[in-house]
C-alpha positions as CSV (number, residue, x, y, z in Angstrom):
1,X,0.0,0.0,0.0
2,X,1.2,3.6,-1.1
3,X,2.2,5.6,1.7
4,X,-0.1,9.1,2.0
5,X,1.8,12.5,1.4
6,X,0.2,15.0,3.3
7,X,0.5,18.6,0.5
8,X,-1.7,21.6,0.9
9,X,-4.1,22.4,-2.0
10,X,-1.5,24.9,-3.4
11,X,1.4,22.0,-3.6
12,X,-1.2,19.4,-4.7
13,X,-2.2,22.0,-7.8
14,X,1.1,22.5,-8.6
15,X,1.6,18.9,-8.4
16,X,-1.4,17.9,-10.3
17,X,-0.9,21.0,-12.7
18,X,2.3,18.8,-13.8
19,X,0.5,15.3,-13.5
20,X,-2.3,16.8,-16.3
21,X,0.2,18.8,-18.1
22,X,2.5,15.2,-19.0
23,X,-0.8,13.7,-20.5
24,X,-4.5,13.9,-20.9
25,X,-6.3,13.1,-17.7
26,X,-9.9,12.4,-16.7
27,X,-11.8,13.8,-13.6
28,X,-11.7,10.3,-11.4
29,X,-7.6,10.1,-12.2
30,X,-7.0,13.6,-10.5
31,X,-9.6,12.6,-8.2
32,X,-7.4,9.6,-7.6
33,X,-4.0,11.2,-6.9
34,X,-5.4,14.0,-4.8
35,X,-6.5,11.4,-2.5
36,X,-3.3,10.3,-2.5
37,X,-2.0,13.3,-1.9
38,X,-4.3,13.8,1.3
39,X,-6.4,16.8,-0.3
40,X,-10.2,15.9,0.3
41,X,-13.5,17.8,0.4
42,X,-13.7,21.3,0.0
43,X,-10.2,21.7,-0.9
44,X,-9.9,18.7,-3.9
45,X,-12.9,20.2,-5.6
46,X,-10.9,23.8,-5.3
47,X,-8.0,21.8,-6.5
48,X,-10.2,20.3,-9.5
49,X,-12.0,23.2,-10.4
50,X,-9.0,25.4,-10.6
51,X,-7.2,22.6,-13.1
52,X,-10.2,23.2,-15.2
53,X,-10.0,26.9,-15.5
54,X,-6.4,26.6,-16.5
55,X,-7.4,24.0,-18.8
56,X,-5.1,21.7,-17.2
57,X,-8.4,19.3,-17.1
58,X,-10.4,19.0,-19.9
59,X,-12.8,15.3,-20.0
60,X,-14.2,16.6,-23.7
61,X,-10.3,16.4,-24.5
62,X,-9.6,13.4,-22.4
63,X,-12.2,11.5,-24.2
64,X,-11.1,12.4,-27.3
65,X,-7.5,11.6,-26.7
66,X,-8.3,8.1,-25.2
67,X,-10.6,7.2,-27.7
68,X,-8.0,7.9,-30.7
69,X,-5.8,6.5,-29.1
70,X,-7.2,3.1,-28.2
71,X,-8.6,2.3,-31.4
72,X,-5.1,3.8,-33.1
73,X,-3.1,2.0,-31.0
74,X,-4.5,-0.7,-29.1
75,X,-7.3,-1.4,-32.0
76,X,-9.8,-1.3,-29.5
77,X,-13.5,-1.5,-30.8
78,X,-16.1,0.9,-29.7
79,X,-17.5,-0.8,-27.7
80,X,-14.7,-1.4,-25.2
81,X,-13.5,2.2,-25.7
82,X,-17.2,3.3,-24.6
83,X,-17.3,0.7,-21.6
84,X,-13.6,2.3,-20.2
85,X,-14.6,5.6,-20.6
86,X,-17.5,4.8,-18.6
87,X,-15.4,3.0,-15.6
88,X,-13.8,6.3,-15.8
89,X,-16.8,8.1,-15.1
90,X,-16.6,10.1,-18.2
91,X,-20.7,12.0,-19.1
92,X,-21.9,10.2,-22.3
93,X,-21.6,13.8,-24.0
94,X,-17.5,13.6,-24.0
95,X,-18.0,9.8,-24.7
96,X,-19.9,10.4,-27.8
97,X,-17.2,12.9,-28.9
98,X,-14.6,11.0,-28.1
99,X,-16.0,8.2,-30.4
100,X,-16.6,10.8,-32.9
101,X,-12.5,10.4,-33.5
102,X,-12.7,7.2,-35.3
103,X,-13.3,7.5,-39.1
104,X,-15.8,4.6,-39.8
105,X,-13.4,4.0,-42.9
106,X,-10.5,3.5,-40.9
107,X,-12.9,1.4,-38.4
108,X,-14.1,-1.1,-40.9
109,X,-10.9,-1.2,-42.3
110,X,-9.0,-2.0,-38.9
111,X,-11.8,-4.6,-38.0
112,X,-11.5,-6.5,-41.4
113,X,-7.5,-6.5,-41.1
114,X,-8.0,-8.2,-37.4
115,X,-10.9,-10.4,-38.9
116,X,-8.3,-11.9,-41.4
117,X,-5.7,-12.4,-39.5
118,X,-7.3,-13.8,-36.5
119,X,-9.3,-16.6,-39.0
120,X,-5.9,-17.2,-40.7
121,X,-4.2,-17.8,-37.0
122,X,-6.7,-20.5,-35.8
123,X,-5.8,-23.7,-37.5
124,X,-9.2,-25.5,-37.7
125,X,-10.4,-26.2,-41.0
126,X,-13.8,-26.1,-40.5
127,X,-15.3,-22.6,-41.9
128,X,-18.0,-22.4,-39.0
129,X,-15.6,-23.2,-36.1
130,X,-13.3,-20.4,-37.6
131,X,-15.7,-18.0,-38.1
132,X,-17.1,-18.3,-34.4
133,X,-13.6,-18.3,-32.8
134,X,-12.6,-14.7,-35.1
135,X,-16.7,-12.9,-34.2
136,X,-15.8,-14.0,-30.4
137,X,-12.5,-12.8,-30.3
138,X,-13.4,-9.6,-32.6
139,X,-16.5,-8.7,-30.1
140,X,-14.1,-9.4,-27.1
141,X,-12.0,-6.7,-28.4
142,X,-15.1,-4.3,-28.5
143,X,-16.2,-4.5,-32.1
144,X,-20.2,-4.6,-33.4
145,X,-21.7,-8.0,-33.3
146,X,-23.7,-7.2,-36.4
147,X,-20.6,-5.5,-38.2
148,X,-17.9,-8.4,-37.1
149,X,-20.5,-10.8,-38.5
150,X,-20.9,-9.2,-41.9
151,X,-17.1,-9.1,-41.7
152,X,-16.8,-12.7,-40.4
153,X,-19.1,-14.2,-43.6
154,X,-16.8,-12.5,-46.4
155,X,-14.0,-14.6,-45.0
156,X,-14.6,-17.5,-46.5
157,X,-15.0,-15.9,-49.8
158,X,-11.1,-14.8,-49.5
């Protein structure tokens, strides 16, 4: 267990202003650390608020960032991107912006790259076994059941 540093709200602000200035940050991260920090109450939400107004703290912008990034990066589906986003407490406004980052041509276009080269991975011959293991592992990693399926039936055309 992480020892507690006891900061006042003007050490933990230029603390955090550090913390959000390295990357993006949500609400429930900064939340996080000034707990750790031993700033609680009245003072955190000082602490918060004033990150906001110097647009250290931005969840529009945090949303955005995380869901580029995931799907760039991690080729995350949207669904898994939208269910993180909301373990991080983020309003379903900023999620839907920050799902409004992934071109649906780049989408389709990520999801049929995985779908091939999962099917070509599994070493069953049988078309319908294949095609289940790829849609489960494609949903798994947060894509549409109805578009990894449409995907998932032009395989065995290729």
């Amino acid at each position: 267990m992480k020892k507690e540093i006891k900061l006042t709200p003007q050490q933990a602000l230029l603390k955090l202003a550090n913390y959000c200035a390295y990357q993006e940050r949500c609400h429930l991260e900064v939340t996080n650390k000034l707990a750790e920090y031993g700033v609680y109450y009245e003072d955190a939400d000082q602490v918060i608020a004033e990150l906001i107004i110097q647009n250290y703290l931005n969840e529009e912008r945090f949303a955005k960032a995380f869901a580029g990034g995931k799907f760039r990066v991690k080729k995350w589906g949207r669904n898994k991107i939208k269910q993180e986003l909301k373990l991080k407490k983020i309003s379903e406004y900023c999620i839907k912006q920050g799902l409004e980052e992934i071109d649906n041509e780049q989408y389709m276009e990520v999801l049929e790259k995985e779908a091939v080269q999962k099917y070509k991975a599994i070493k069953d011959k049988n078309f319908l076994v294949k095609a289940n293991k790829t849609a489960q592992y494609l949903v798994s990693r947060g894509f549409e059941t109805d578009l990894v399926w449409d995907v998932v039936k032009q395989l065995n055309t290729k």
